[in-house]
N, C-alpha and C positions, 0 to 999 in steps of 0.2 A: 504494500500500500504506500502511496506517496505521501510525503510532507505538505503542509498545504503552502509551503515557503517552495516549493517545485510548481505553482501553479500562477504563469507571468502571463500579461494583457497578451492576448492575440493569438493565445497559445489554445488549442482544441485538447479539451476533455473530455471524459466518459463519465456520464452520471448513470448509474444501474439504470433506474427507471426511465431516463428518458431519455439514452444513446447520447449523442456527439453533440457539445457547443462548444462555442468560444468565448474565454474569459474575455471578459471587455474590463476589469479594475478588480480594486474595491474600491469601497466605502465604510462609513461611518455611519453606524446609526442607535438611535437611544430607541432602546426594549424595555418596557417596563420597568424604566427609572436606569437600567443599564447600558451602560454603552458597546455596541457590539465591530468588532471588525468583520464585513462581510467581503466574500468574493462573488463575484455579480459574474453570471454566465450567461451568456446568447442562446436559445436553442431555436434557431431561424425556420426551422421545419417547422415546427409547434407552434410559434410564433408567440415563444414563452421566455422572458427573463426568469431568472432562478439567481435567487441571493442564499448565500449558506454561509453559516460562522463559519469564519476561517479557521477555529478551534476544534468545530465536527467536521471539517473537511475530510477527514481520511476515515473516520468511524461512518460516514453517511455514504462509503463507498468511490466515492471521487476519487478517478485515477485518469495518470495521462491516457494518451493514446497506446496503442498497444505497440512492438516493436513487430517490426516486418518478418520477424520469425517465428511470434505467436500467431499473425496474419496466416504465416504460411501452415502450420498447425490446424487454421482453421479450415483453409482452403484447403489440406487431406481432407478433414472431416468431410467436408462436403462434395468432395468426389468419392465418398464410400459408397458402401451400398445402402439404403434406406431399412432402418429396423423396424422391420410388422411385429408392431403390438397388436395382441388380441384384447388390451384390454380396453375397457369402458371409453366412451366418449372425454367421456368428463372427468373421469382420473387422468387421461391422459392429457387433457387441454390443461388441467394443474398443474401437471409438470413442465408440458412448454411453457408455458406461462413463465413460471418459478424460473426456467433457464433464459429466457427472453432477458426478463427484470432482470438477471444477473450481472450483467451487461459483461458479460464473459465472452469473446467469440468465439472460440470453440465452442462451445454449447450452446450460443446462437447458430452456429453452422449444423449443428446437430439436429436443430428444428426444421433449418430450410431443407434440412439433406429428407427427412424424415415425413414430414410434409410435403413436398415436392410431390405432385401426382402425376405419372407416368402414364402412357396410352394401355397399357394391359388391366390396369387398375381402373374402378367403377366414380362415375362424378365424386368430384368431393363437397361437403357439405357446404354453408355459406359459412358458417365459423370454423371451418377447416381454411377454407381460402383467405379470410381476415387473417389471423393466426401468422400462414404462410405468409403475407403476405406484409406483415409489421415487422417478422423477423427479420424477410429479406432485405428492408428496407433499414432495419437496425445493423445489421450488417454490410450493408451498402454505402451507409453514411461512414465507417468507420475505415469502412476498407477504401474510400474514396479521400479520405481527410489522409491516413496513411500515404497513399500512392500520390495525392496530388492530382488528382483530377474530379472531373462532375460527376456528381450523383447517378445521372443516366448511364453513362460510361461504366461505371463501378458497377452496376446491375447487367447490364447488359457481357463485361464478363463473368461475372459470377456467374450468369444462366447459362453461358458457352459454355465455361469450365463441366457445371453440370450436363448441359447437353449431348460434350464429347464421353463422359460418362455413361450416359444414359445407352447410346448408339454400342459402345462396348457391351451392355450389359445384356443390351439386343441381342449382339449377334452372339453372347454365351448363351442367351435363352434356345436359336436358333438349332446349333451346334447341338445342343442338350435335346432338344426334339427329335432330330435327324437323327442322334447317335440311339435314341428310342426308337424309331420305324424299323432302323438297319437291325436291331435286337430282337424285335420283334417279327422279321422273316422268316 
């Protein structure tokens, strides 16, 4: 966890809950008779300023950016294969959930991999697609703010990456079919 003394104007942060801003200062401000040091974050997506004592800076989770090595950690993650849980809607939308908030991206990458619906697989729900679709974006932002480019860009390769996945896992589906007909002659 970082120092809140590691968090300077201009610099892009990761707040669990609400992905990637940019510190714009602090300030000063009296709190019920006390005077508090805040640090004031941008979150331009949301269209949400965020002030936090610079005291609970590191207990409320606030951490830089990730380095390009956890990026790329994440980006394994999500050319894996997608783990079928059999279980419950709603147990499982807890857990995305839970790893979403985390603002972890490996475990943000573990939603999108997991989530992601493939042409062999049945429509997905509307809150399946939401879900899918805040991770990606939580994901998107972070892996965009890292590399230095736009939001669109930063999604549109993540979905390549996924995609060239996807077309591999085709053709072992294929492969595994074929190698069942020639078994069964």
């Amino acid at each position: 966890m970082a120092k809140s003394s590691d968090f300077k104007t201009e610099d892009f942060v990761v707040y669990p809950t609400h992905g990637v801003g940019k510190v714009l200062g602090t300030e000063k401000q009296e709190i019920a008779g006390t005077e508090l040091d805040l640090l004031v974050i941008d979150f331009e997506h949301d269209r949400m300023t965020l002030r936090i004592p610079l005291s609970k800076a590191q207990e409320s989770g606030l951490r830089p950016l990730s380095s390009k090595k956890q990026m790329a950690l994440a980006l394994v993650k999500l050319k894996g294969r997608a783990r079928v849980r059999r279980t419950m809607w709603s147990r499982r939308a807890q857990e995305y959930e839970a790893k979403i908030n985390s603002g972890d991206p490996v475990s943000i990458a573990e939603v999108v991999r997991d989530l992601r619906r493939n042409s062999s697989q049945a429509e997905q729900s509307y809150s399946e697609r939401q879900m899918y679709q805040a991770a990606l974006d939580r994901l998107a932002r972070e892996f965009a703010a890292i590399e230095k480019i736009d939001e669109e860009t930063a999604i549109s390769r993540l979905e390549k990456l996924m995609n060239i996945n996807k077309t591999l896992d085709d053709v072992a589906d294929i492969e595994t079919e074929d190698d069942f007909e020639e078994e069964g002659e």
